[in-house]
BADODO-452113 format. One record per residue (C-alpha): residue number from 1; residue in three letters; x, y, z. Coordinates in steps of 0.05 Angstrom, whole numbers, plus 5000, padded with zeros to 4 digits. Example, Ala and Ser with C-alpha at 12.3 -4.5 7.8 and 13.67 -1.06 7.14 Angstrom:
BEGIN
<1,'ALA',<5246,4910,5156>>,
<2,'SER',<5273,4979,5143>>,
//
This chain:
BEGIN
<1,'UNK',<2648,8790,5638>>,
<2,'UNK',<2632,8833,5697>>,
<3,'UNK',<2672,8791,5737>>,
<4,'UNK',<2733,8774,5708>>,
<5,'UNK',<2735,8845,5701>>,
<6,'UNK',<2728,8863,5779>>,
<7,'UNK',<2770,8804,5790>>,
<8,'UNK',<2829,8841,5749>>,
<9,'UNK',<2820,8895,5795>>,
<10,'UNK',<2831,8858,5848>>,
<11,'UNK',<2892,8834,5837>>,
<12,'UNK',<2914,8905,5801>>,
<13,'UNK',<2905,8936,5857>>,
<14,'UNK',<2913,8905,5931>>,
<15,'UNK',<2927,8964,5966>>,
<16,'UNK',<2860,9001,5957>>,
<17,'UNK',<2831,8946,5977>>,
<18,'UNK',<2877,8930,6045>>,
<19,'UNK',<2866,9010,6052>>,
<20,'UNK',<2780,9005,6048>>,
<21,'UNK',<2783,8942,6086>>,
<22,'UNK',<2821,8966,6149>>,
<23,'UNK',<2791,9027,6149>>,
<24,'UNK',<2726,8995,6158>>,
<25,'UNK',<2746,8950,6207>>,
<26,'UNK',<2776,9005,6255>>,
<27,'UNK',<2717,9042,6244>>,
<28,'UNK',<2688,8992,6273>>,
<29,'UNK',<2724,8982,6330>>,
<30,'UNK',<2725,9061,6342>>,
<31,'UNK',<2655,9063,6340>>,
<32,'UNK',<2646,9016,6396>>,
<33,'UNK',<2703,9026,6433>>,
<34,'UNK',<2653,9074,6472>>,
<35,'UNK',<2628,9011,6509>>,
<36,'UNK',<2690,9006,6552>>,
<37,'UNK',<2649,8984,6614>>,
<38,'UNK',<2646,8923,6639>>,
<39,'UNK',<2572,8906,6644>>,
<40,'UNK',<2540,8871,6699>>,
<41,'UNK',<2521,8807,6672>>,
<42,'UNK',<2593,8786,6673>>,
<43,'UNK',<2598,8780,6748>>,
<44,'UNK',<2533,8739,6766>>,
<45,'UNK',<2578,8696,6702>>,
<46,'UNK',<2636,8694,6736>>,
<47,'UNK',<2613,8685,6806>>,
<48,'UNK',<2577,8612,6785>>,
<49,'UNK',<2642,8592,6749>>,
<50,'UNK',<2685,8615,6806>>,
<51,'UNK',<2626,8577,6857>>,
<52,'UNK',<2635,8513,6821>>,
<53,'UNK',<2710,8508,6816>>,
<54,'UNK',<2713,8519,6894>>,
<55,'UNK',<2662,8466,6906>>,
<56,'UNK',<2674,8412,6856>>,
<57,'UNK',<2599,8409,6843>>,
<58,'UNK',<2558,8442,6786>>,
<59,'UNK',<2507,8501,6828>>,
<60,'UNK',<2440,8474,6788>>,
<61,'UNK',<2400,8517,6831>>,
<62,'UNK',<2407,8586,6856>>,
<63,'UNK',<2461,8601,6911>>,
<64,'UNK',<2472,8680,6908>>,
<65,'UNK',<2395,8700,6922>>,
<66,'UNK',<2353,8707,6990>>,
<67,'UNK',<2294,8720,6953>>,
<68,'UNK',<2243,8673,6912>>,
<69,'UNK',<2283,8634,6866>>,
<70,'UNK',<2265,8580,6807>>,
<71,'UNK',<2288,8508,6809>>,
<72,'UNK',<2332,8491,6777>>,
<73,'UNK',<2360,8557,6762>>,
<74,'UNK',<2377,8554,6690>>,
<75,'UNK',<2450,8598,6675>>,
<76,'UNK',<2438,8593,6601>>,
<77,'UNK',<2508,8634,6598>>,
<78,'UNK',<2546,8589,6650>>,
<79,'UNK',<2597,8575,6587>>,
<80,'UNK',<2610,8651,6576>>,
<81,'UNK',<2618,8651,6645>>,
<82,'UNK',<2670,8599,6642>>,
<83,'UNK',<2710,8641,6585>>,
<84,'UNK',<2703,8709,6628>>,
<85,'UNK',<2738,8666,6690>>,
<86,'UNK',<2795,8647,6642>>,
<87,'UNK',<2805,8703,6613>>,
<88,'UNK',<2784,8764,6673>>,
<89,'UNK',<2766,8727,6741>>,
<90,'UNK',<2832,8670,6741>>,
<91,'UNK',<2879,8722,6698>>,
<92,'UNK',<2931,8771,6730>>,
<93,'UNK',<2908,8816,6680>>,
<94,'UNK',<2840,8820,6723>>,
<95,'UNK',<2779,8860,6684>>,
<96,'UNK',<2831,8888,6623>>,
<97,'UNK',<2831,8804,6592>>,
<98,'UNK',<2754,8815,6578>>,
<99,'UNK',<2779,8883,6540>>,
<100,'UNK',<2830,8843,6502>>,
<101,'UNK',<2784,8784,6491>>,
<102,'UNK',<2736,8829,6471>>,
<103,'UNK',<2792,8857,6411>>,
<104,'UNK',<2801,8794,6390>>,
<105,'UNK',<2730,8764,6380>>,
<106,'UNK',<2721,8837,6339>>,
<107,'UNK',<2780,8812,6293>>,
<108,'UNK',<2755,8739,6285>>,
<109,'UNK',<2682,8766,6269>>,
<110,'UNK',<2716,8817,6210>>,
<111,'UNK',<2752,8762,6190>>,
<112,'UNK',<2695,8711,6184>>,
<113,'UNK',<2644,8767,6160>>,
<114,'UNK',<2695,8777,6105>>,
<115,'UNK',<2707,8702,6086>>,
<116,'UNK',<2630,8693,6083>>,
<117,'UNK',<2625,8755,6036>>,
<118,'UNK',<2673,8732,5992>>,
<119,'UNK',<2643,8656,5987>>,
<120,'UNK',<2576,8697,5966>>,
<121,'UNK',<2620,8731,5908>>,
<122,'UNK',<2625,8799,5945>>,
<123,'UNK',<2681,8846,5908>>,
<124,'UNK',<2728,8862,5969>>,
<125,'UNK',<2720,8941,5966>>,
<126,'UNK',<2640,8918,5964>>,
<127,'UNK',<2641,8901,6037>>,
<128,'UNK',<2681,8962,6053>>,
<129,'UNK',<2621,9001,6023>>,
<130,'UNK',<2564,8968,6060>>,
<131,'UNK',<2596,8951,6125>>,
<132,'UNK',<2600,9014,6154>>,
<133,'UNK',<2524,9025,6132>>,
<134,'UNK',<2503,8982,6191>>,
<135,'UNK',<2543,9008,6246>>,
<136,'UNK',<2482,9037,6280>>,
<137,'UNK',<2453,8979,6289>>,
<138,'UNK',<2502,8923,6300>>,
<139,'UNK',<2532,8962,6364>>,
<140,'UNK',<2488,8930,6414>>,
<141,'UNK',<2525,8861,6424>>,
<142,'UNK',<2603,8889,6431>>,
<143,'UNK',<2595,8913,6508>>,
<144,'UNK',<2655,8887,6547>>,
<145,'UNK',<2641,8834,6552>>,
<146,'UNK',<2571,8802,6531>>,
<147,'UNK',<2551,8734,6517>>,
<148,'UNK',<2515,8755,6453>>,
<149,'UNK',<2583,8769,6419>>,
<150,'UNK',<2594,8697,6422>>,
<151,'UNK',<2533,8690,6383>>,
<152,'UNK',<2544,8737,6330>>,
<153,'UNK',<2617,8697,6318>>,
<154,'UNK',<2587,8631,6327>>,
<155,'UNK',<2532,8660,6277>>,
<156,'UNK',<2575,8673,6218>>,
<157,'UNK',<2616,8613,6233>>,
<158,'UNK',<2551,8576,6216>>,
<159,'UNK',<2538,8617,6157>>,
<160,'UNK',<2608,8593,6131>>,
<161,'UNK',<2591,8518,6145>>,
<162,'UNK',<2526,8533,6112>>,
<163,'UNK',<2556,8558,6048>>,
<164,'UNK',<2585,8490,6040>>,
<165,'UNK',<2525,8453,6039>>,
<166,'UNK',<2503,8501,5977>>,
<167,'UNK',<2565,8468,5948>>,
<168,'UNK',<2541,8399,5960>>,
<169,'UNK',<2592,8377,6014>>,
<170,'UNK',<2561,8341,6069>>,
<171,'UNK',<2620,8332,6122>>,
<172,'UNK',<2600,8401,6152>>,
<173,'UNK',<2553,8372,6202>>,
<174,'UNK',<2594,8340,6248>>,
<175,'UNK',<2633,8410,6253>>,
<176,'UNK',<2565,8448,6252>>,
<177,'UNK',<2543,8400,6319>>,
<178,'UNK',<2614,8415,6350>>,
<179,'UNK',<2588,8487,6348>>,
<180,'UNK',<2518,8474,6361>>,
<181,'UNK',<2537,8439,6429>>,
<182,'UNK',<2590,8506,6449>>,
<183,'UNK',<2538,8553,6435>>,
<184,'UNK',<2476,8532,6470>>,
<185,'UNK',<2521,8527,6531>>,
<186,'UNK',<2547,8592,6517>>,
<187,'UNK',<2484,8632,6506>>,
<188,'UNK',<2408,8621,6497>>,
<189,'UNK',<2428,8657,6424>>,
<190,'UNK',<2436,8586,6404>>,
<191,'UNK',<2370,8588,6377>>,
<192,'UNK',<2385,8640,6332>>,
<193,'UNK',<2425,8587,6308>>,
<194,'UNK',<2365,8536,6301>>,
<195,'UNK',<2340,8586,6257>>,
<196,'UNK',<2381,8597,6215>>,
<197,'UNK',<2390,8516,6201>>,
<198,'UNK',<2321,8506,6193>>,
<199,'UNK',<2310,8564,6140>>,
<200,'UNK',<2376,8543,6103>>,
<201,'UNK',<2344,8475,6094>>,
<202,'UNK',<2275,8496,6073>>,
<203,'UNK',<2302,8543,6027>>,
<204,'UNK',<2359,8486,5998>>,
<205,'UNK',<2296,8436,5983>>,
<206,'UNK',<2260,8498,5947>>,
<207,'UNK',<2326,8522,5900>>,
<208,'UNK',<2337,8452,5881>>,
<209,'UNK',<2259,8439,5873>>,
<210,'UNK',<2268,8500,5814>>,
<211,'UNK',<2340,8483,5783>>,
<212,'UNK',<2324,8411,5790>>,
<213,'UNK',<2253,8400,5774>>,
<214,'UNK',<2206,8357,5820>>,
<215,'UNK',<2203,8298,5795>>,
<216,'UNK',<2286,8299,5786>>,
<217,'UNK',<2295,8331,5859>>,
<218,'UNK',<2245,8268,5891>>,
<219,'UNK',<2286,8221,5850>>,
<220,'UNK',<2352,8240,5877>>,
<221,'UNK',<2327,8269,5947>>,
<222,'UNK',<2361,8226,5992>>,
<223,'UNK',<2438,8218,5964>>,
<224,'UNK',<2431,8295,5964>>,
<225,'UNK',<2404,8316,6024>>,
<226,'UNK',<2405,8258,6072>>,
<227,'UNK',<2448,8292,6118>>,
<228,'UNK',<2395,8347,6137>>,
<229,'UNK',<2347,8290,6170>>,
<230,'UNK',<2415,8280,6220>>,
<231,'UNK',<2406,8341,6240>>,
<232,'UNK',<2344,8336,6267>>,
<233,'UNK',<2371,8284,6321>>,
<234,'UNK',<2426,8319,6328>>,
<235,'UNK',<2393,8377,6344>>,
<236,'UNK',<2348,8346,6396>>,
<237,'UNK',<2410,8309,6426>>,
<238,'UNK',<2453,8365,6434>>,
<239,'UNK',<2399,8417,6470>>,
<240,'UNK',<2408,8370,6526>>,
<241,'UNK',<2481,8362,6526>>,
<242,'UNK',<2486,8417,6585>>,
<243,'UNK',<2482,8414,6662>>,
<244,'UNK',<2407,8420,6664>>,
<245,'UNK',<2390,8371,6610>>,
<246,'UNK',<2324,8374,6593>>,
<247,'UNK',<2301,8436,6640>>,
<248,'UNK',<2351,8474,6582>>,
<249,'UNK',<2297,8477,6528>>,
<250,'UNK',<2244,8486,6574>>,
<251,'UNK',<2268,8543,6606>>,
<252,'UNK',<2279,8576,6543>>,
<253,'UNK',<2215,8565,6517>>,
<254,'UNK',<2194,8601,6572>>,
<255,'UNK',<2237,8662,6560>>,
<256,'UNK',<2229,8667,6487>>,
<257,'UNK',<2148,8679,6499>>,
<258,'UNK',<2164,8727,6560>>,
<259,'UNK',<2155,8792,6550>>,
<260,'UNK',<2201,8845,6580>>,
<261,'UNK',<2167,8915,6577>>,
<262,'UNK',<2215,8943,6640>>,
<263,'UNK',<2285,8927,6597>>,
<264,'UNK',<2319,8976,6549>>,
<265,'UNK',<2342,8934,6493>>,
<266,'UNK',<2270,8893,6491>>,
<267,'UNK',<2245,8957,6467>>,
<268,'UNK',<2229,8966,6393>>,
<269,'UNK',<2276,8993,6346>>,
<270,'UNK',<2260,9067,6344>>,
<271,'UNK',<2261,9077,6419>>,
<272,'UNK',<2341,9071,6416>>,
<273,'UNK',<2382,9122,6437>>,
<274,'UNK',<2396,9152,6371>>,
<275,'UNK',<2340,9140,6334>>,
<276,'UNK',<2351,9182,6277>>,
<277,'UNK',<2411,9159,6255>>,
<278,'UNK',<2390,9081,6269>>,
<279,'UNK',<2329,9088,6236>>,
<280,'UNK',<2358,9126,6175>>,
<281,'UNK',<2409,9064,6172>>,
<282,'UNK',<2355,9007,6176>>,
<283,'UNK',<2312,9044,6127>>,
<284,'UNK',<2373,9046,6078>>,
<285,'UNK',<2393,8963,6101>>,
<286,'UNK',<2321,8944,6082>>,
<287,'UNK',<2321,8984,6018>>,
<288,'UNK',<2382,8958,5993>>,
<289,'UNK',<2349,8884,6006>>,
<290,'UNK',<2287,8907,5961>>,
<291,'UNK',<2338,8927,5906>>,
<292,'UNK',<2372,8865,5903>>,
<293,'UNK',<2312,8831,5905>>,
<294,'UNK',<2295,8864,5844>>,
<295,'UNK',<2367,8863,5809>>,
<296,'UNK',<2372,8791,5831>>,
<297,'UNK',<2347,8723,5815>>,
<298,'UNK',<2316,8701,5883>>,
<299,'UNK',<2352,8624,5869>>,
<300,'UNK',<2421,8668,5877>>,
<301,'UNK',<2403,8710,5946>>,
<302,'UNK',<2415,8652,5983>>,
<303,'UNK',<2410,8658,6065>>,
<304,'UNK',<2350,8726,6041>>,
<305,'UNK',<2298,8692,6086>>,
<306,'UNK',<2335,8690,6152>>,
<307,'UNK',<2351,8758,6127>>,
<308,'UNK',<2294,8777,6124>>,
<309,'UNK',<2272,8745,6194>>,
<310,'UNK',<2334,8788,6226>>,
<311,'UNK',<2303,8856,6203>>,
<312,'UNK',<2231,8836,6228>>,
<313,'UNK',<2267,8818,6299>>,
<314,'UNK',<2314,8873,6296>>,
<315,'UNK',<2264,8919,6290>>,
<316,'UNK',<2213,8896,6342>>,
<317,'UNK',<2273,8896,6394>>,
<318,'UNK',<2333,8939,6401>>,
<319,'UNK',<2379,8881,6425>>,
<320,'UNK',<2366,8840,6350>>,
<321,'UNK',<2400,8902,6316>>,
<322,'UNK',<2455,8872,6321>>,
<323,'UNK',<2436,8802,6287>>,
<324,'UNK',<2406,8831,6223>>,
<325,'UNK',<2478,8884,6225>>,
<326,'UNK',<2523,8825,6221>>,
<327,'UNK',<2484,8782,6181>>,
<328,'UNK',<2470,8836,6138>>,
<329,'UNK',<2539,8857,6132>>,
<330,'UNK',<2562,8787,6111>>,
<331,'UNK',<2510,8771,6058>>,
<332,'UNK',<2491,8847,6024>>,
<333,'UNK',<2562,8850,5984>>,
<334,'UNK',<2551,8799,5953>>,
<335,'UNK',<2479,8801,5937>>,
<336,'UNK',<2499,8877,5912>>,
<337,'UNK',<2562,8859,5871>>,
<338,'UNK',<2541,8834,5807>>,
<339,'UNK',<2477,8894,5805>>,
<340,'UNK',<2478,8950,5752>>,
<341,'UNK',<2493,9001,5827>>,
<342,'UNK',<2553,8946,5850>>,
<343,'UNK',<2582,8945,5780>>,
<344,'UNK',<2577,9025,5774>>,
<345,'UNK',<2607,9036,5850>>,
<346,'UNK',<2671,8988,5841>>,
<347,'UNK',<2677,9019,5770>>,
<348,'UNK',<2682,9087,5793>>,
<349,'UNK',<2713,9079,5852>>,
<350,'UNK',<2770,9041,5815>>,
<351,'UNK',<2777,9104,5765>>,
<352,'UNK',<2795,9145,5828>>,
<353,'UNK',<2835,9093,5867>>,
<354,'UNK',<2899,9139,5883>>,
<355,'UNK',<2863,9192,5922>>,
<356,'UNK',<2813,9142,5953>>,
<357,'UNK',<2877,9103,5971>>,
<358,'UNK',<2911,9163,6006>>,
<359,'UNK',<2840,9171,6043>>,
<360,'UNK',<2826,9110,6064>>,
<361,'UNK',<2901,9112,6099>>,
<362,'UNK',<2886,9184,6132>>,
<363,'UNK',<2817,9152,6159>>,
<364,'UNK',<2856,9088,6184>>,
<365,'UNK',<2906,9132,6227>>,
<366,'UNK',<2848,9167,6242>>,
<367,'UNK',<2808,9114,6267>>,
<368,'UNK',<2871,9081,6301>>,
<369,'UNK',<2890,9151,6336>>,
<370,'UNK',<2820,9150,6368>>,
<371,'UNK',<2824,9079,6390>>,
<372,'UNK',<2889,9086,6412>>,
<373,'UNK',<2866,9149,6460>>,
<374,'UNK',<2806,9115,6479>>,
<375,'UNK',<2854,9054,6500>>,
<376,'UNK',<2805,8999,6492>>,
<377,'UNK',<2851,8940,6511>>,
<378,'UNK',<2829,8965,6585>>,
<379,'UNK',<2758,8959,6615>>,
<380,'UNK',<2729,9003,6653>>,
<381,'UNK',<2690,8995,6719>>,
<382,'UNK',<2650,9068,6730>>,
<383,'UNK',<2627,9078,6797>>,
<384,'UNK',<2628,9148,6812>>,
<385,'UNK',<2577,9183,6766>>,
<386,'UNK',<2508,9197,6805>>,
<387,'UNK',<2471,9197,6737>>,
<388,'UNK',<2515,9133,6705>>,
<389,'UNK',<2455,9077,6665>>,
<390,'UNK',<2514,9028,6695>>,
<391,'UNK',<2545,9042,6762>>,
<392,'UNK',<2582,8995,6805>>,
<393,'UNK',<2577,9013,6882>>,
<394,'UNK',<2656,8997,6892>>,
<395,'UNK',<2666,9039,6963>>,
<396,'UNK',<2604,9018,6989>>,
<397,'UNK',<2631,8937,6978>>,
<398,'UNK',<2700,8948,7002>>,
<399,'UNK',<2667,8979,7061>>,
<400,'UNK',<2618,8918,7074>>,
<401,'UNK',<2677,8872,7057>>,
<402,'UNK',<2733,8916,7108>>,
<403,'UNK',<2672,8916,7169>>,
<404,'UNK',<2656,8831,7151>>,
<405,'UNK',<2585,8856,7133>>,
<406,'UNK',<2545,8776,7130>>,
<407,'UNK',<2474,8778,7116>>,
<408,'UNK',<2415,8788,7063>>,
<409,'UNK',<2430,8853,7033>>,
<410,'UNK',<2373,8883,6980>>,
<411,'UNK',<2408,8903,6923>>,
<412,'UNK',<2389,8950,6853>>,
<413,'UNK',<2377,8896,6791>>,
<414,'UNK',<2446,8922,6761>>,
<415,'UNK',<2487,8925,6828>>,
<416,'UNK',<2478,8847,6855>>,
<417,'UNK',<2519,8819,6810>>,
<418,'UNK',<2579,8861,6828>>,
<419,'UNK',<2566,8849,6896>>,
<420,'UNK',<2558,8773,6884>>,
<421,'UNK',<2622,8772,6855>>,
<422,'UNK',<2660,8808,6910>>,
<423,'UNK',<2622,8785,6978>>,
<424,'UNK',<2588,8715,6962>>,
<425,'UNK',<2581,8666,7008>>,
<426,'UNK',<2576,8717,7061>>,
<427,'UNK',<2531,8775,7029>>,
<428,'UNK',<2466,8736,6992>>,
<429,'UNK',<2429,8791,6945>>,
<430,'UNK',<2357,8801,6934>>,
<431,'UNK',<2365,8820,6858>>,
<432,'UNK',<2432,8816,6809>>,
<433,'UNK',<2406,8822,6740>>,
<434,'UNK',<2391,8753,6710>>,
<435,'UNK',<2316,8762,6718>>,
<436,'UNK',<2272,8699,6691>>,
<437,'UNK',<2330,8667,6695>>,
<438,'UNK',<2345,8656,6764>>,
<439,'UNK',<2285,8689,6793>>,
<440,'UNK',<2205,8674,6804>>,
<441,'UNK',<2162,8725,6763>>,
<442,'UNK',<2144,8772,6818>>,
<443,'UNK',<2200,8787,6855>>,
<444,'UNK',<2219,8838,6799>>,
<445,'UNK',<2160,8877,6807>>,
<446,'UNK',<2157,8882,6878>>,
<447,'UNK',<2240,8897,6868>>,
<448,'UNK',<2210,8963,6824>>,
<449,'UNK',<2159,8974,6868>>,
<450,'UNK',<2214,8978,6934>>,
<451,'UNK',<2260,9019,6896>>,
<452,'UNK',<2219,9065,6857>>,
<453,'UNK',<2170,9082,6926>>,
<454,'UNK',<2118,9066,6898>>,
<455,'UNK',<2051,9058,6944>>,
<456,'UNK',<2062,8994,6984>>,
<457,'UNK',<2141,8991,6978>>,
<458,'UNK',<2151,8975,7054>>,
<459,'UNK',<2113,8912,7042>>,
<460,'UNK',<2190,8882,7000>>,
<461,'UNK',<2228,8889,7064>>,
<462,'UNK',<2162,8856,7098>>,
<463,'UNK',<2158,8800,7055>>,
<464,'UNK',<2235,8803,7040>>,
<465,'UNK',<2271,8811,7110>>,
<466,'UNK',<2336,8839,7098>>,
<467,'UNK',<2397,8850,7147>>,
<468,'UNK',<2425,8909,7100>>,
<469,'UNK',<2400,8950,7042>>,
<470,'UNK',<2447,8982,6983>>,
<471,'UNK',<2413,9039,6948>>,
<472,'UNK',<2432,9088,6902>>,
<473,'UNK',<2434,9166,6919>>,
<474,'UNK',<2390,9191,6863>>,
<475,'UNK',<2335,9121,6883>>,
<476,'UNK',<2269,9151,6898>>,
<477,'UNK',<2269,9097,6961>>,
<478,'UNK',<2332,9134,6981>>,
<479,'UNK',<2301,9191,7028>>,
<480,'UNK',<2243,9154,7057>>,
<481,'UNK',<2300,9097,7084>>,
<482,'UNK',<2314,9114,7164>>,
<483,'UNK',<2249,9152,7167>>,
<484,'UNK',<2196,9131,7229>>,
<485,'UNK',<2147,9165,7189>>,
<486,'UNK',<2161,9119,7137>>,
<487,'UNK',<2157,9055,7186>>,
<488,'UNK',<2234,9042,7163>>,
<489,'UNK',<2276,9068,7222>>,
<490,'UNK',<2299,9000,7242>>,
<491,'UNK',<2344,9006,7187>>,
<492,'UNK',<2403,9061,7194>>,
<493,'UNK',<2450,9102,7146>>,
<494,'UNK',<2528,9068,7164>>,
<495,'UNK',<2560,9083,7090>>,
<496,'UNK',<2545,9136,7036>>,
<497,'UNK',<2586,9165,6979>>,
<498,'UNK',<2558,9209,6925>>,
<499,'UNK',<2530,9148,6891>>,
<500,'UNK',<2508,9097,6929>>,
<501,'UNK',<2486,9083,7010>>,
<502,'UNK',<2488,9033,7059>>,
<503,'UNK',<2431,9025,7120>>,
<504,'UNK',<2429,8960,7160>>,
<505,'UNK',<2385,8933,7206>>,
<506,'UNK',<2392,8960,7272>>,
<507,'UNK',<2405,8886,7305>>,
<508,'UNK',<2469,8882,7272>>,
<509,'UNK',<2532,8930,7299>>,
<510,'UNK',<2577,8956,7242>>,
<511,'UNK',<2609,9004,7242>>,
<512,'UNK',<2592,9075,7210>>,
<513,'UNK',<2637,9102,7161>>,
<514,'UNK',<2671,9158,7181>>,
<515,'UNK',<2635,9206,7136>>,
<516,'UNK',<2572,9177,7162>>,
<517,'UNK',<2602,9192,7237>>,
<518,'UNK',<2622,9258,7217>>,
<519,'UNK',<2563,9282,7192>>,
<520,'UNK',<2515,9254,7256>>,
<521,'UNK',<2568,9290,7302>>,
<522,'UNK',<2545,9352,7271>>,
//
């Protein structure tokens, strides 16, 4: 009765629910419309797209470093990289198409989040409720522009194809490999996607095992689930369907087990920015999962144990948050619908519809106003704030690109990428942000060590010979660079700006700035 009753409602009254739903999709997009800047990883991206198209030949190995790299160098985001190019690095629009694109993978996640939530019997004004709940948390994938957007959309997209097999349709696998093959090219996420398969399958064989009854379920095992053993080849086939073929999986069995103690969003949960608020939100995400639980027949939570898998990674590492958010967000309405609490909150909120109509309008042109001001159909490149996490050294490049600066230049882990982008093949870069990826494990450390002047950090340029060395202002390494005390004076000061600063070696002539000329006159 419940719902034929909330589906009445529905159809009584659209506009409260167009109202709720926009709202909390602009929301959305207002809360992260914050993350405006363009982040590094795009450019190393870019760079090996832009690097193959010129040569006709796919770079399996590293061609932007000086220092130690692995071989083959496995770009598990070469395919992002390839989308970034179309849309930013080939596009007259230049870094504002990863903005845009950016918009419109937001949309198509809403729009799949919402088709998933209905298909799990969510009430529409339901996932206007919850979504907002996990803003906190689901924030960390929607920089512009990050590969692990393209997982969160190619996530849900699964979940949809995986709703179909609950409805005993079989043709989704050939659409589900289609996916399968886009996304492990795309990102390393793809094995988020693995997941998720594998635990859908374990926990179809289990609902059937209790609606069916063994000896019924063994009986008619294979006309129903025959297609889940083609996955498995399918699976193993497609992991090598990529330029490195088999060095694919093995590479990221080696980064899955890697720890990452040095990286932001590898730390735990509570060590995010806000903690507070995120906290406050995960604790209310994970209670709401223990009252549905209790409300709910576990045959009927179906996708609850990847679920539950996304809060255990979310909170062990910031950068999951976002993986148990949008899952979360897609499966919770409908879990929460048909409970005593979802039956009370649609019932109330549909005896006060006309105000909550007018307010969810005033909080859309709310919401709109402050995207509209924020303008988030442009990115943004920062490069003049001394105390910036992300700062791009812009003058000091279009100085080493105006003097023909060629060489090995030692670069921060954020900045190489940038510079890749702009100066490669004539600047190569000791350091540009992909990590295991393209690098052997201790060149990072002795990177730290260099920049942070730590005990021993002359022993990088040593090792490491260099022809020029970008460093920013506030570096530790920055006042000890020049110094004969310091065993470093072959190296000299020709470009500074309040961010960043340029020494190279002293066989090479370029030219100094002219603030740098200035200032020695004196």
């Amino acid at each position: 009765m419940w719902n034929r009753n909330l589906r009445i409602g529905v159809y009584r009254d659209g506009r409260l629910i167009l109202a709720a739903c926009l709202a909390a999709f602009l929301g959305f997009v207002a809360y992260v419309s914050r993350l405006s800047n363009v982040t590094h990883d795009a450019f190393h991206e870019m760079a090996l797209v832009r690097a193959l198209f010129e040569s006709g030949r796919f770079p399996l190995n590293d061609i932007f470093a000086f220092t130690p790299t692995n071989s083959p160098a496995v770009h598990h985001e070469w395919g992002t990289g390839l989308f970034l190019y179309m849309v930013a690095g080939a596009n007259p629009m230049g870094l504002h198409g990863m903005a845009v694109a950016r918009l419109l993978l937001i949309t198509l996640l809403a729009l799949t989040i919402y088709r998933v939530a209905r298909n799990n019997g969510a009430h529409p004004l339901m996932i206007a409720i919850c979504v907002p709940i996990a803003f906190p948390l689901a924030w960390v994938g929607f920089a512009t522009l990050r590969a692990q957007l393209l997982t969160l959309v190619f996530m849900t997209v699964q979940a949809l194809l995986q709703q179909t097999d609950w409805r005993g349709r079989k043709h989704w696998v050939a659409s589900w490999f289609l996916l399968y093959i886009v996304w492990l090219n795309a990102h390393a996420g793809f094995v988020v996607g693995v997941a998720m398969l594998g635990l859908h399958v374990l926990e179809r064989w289990i609902v059937a095992i209790h609606e069916l009854g063994y000896v019924r379920w063994r009986t008619e095992f294979a006309s129903r689930f025959w297609h889940h053993f083609a996955l498995l080849p399918l699976l193993a086939i497609g992991v090598c369907m990529n330029p490195w073929g088999l060095s694919y999986p093995a590479y990221v069995f080696h980064a899955i087990r890697m720890p990452r103690p040095t990286i932001f969003e590898w730390q735990p949960l509570w060590m995010t920015p806000d903690a507070v608020t995120t906290m406050v939100a995960f604790a209310g995400m994970a209670l709401s999962l223990g009252y549905v639980a209790k409300n709910r027949h576990w045959t009927r939570l179906r996708g609850w144990v990847f679920c539950c898998l996304a809060a255990y990674m979310a909170i062990k590492h910031i950068r999951h948050g976002s993986l148990f958010g949008i899952y979360w967000m897609a499966m919770l309405p409908g879990w929460l619908t048909p409970t005593p609490l979802g039956r009370s909150l649609i019932s109330r909120i549909n005896e006060h519809r006309i105000p909550l109509i007018a307010t969810a309008w005033v909080m859309c042109i709310a919401f709109s106003s402050f995207v509209v001001r924020q303008q988030v159909w442009l990115a943004s490149l920062p490069s003049d704030d001394p105390n910036g996490l992300m700062v791009y050294p812009a003058g000091a490049v279009s100085y080493l690109k105006e003097n023909e600066f060629r060489g090995k230049l030692v670069t921060p882990f954020a900045a190489g990428a940038y510079v890749s982008w702009n100066c490669y093949p004539n600047i190569l870069v000791s350091m540009d942000g992909r990590y295991e990826v393209a690098y052997q494990p201790e060149v990072l450390p002795k990177h730290d060590q260099f920049y942070s002047a730590a005990p021993g950090w002359q022993s990088f340029l040593t090792e490491f010979p260099a022809d020029g060395i970008l460093v920013q202002q506030n570096s530790p390494i920055r006042q000890l660079l020049g110094k004969k005390e310091t065993n470093s004076d072959h190296y000299h000061l020709v470009y500074e700006d309040k961010v960043f600063a340029v020494f190279v070696h002293d066989s090479l002539s370029v030219r100094a700035s002219e603030s740098v000329g200035s200032s020695l006159r004196r």
